[in-house]
C-alpha positions in Angstrom: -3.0 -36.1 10.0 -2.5 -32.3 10.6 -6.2 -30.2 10.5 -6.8 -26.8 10.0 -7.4 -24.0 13.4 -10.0 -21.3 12.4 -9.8 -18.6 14.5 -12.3 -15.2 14.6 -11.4 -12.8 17.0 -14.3 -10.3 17.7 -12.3 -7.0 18.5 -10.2 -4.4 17.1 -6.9 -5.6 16.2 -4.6 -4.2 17.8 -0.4 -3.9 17.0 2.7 -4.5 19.4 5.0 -2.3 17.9 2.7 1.0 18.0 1.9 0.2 21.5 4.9 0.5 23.5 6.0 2.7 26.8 9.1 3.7 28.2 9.6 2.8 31.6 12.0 3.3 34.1 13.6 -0.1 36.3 13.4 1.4 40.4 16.3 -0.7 41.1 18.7 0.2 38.1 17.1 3.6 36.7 17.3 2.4 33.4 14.8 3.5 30.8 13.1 -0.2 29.2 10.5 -0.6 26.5 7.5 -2.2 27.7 4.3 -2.7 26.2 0.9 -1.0 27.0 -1.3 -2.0 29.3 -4.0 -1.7 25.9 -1.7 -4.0 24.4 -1.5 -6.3 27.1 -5.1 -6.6 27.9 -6.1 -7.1 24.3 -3.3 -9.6 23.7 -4.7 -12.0 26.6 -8.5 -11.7 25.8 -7.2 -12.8 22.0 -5.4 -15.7 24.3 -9.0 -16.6 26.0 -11.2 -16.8 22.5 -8.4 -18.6 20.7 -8.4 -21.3 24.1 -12.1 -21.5 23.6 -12.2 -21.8 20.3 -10.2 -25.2 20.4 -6.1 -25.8 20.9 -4.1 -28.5 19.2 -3.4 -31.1 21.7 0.2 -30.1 21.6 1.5 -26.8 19.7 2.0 -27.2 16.3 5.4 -27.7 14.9 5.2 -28.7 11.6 5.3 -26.0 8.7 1.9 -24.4 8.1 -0.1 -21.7 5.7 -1.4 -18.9 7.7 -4.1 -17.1 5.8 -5.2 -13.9 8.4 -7.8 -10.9 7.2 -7.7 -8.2 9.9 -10.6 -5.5 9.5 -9.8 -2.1 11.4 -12.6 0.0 12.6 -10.9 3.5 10.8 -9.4 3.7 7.6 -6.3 5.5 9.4 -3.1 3.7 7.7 -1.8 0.6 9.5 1.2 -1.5 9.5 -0.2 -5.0 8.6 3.0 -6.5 9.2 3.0 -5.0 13.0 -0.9 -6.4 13.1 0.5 -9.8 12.0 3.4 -10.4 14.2 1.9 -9.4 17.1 -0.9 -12.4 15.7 2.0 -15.0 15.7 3.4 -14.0 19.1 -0.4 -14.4 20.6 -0.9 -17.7 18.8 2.5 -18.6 20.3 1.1 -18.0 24.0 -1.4 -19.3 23.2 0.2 -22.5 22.3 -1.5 -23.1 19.3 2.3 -22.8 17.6 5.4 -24.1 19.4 7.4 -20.7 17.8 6.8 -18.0 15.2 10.0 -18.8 13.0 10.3 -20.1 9.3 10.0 -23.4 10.0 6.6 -23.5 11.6 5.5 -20.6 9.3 6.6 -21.4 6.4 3.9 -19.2 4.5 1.6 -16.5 5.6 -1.1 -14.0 3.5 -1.9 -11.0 5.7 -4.4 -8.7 4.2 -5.9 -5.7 5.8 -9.5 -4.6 5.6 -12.0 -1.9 6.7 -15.4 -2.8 9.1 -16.3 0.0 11.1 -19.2 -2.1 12.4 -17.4 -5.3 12.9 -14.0 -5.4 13.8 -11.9 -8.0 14.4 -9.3 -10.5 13.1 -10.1 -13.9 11.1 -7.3 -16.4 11.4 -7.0 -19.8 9.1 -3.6 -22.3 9.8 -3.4 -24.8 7.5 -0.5 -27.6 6.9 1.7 -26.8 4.1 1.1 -28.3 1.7 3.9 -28.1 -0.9 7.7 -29.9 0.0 9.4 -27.5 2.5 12.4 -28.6 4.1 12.6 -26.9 7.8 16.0 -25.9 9.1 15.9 -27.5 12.3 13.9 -30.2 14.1 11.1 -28.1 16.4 10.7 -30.2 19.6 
């Protein structure tokens, strides 16, 4: 029987997309995107409180509701779709989800929010519950 994984993260959320660098390789001088060292650091403390909180024994690979509430400490305009995928791709390494594609995810409600005195992101997975025929087998 598949359970639900409540997640609260206590920090800022933060996006992949807006935090990105352009770096250069020393071997092949090619520019490559990279992201932040911000990025990076907030993506693996989200990996340490979603760990603590409780994993699945094994990463979920049947189609699940994701219901996510991100409150931002500003009221600057954000891209809640940058917030939410880098969400999925941290809940990948995480292994709480074997991938981030439509089979796993079949549904997902994203809102954004301000807190200026408690930031952070609240995270709900839930089986799906109506029929929902997945592409492929996820092993």
């Amino acid at each position: 029987m598949a359970t639900n994984y409540v997640y609260e993260i206590p920090m800022p959320p933060v996006g992949k997309k807006n935090s990105q660098q352009i770096l250069t390789n020393p071997k092949t001088k090619r520019p490559f995107i990279a992201q932040s060292a911000r990025y990076k650091k907030y993506a693996k403390d989200c990996e340490k409180i979603i760990r603590a909180k409780g994993i699945p024994d094994t990463p979920i690979t049947y189609p699940c509701h994701i219901d996510v509430r991100f409150f931002m400490p500003s009221r600057r305009r954000v891209d809640t779709v940058n917030l939410q995928e880098a969400l999925w791709d941290i809940l990948v390494d995480a292994e709480v989800l074997a991938d981030d594609n439509r089979d796993i995810i079949a549904e997902a409600d994203a809102k954004t929010f301000y807190s200026k005195t408690n930031p952070r992101t609240e995270v709900i997975i839930m089986p799906y519950e109506e029929e929902y025929e997945q592409w492929r087998e996820i092993v």
